[in-house]
C-alpha positions as CSV (number, residue, x, y, z in Angstrom):
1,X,14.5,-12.8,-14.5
2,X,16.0,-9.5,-14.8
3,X,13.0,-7.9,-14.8
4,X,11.5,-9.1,-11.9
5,X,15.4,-8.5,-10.0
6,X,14.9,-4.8,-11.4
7,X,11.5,-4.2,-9.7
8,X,12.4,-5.6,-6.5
9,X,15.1,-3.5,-6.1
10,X,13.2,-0.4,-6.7
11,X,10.6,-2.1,-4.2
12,X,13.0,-2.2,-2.1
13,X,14.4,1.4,-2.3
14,X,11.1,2.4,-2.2
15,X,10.9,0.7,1.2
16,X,13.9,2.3,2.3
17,X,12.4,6.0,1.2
18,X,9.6,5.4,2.7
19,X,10.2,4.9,6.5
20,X,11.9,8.1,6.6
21,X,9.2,10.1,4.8
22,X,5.9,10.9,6.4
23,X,3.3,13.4,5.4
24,X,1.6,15.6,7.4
25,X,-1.4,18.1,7.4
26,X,0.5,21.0,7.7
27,X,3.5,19.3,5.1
28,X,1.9,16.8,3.1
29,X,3.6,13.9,0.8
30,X,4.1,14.3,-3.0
31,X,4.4,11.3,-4.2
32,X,5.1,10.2,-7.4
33,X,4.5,7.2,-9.7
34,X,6.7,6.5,-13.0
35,X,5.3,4.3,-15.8
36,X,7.7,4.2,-19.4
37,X,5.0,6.4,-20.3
38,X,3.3,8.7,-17.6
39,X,4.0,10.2,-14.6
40,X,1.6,10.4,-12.0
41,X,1.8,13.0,-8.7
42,X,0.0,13.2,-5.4
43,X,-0.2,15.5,-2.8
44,X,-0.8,12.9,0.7
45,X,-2.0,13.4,3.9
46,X,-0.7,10.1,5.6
47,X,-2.2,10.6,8.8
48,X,-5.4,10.6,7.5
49,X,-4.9,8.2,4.5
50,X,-6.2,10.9,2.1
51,X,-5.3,12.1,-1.4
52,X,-5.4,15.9,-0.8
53,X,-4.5,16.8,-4.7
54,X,-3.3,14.8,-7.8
55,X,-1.9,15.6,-11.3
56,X,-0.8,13.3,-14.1
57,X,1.0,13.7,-17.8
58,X,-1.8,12.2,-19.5
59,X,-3.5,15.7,-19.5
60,X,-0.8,16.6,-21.2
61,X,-0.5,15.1,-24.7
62,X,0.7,18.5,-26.7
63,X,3.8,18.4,-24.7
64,X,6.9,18.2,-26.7
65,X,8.7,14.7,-24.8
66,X,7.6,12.6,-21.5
67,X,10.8,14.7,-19.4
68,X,8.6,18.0,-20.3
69,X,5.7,16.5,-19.6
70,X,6.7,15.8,-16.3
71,X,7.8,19.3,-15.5
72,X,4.3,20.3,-16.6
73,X,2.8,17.9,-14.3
74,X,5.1,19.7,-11.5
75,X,3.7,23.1,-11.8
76,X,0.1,21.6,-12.1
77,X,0.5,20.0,-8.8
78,X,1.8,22.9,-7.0
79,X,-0.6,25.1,-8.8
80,X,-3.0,22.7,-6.8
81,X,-1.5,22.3,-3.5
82,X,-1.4,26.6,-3.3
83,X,-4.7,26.7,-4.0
84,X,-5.3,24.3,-1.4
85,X,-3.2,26.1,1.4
86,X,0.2,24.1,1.4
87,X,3.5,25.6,0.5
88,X,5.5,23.1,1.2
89,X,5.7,19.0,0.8
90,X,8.0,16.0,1.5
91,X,9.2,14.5,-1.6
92,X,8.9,11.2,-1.9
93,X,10.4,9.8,-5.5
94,X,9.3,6.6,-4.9
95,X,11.9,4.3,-5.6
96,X,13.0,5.8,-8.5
97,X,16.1,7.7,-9.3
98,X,16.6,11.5,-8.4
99,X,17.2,11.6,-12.4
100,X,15.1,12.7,-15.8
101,X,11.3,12.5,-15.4
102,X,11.6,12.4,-11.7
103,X,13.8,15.6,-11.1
104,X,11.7,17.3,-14.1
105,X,8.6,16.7,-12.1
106,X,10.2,18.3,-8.7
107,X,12.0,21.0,-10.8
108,X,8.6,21.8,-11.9
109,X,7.0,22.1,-8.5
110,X,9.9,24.1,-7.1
111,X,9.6,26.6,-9.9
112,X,5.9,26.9,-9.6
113,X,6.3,28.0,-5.7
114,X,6.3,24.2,-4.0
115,X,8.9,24.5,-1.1
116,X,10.7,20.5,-1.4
């Protein structure tokens, strides 16, 4: 049972995150995806419904822990975003907490020239 409580709660945050947050063309929507394992990134164009770039820590298995990872998987998506034209994005955490993996992965971005 508390597993199921524990997901709708983050369903629920993510809810909450979510009509507030809106991605444009000029200022898309990273948004990002946790598993126990991965961590998975998007750049989003919501007006269109499209995936305008995407990067995940599954490319990158030599990296020393998952929170690394992460961070690698931020500089890979902004990498991609500048060479698609955008220098900024909304950042949308999806539910989870502004914490480990999650703050890695936008720590990443920032550092790599991604305005959040």
């Amino acid at each position: 049972m508390a597993v199921l409580q524990k997901r709708a709660q983050r369903e629920k945050r993510r809810a909450r995150i979510r009509r507030k947050l809106f991605g444009t063309v000029e200022r898309p929507r990273l948004s990002v995806y946790r598993s126990n394992t991965h961590v998975y990134a998007q750049l989003v164009d919501d007006l269109e419904g499209h995936t305008l770039a995407s990067a995940d820590s599954r490319q990158f298995q030599d990296a020393e822990n998952r929170t690394e990872a992460a961070k690698r998987v931020g500089e890979d998506i902004a990498r991609k975003a500048k060479e698609a034209g955008y220098e900024s994005a909304v950042f949308d955490r999806g539910g989870n907490k502004y914490h480990g993996r999650i703050a890695a992965l936008a720590e990443g971005a920032r550092e790599a020239g991604l305005e959040l």
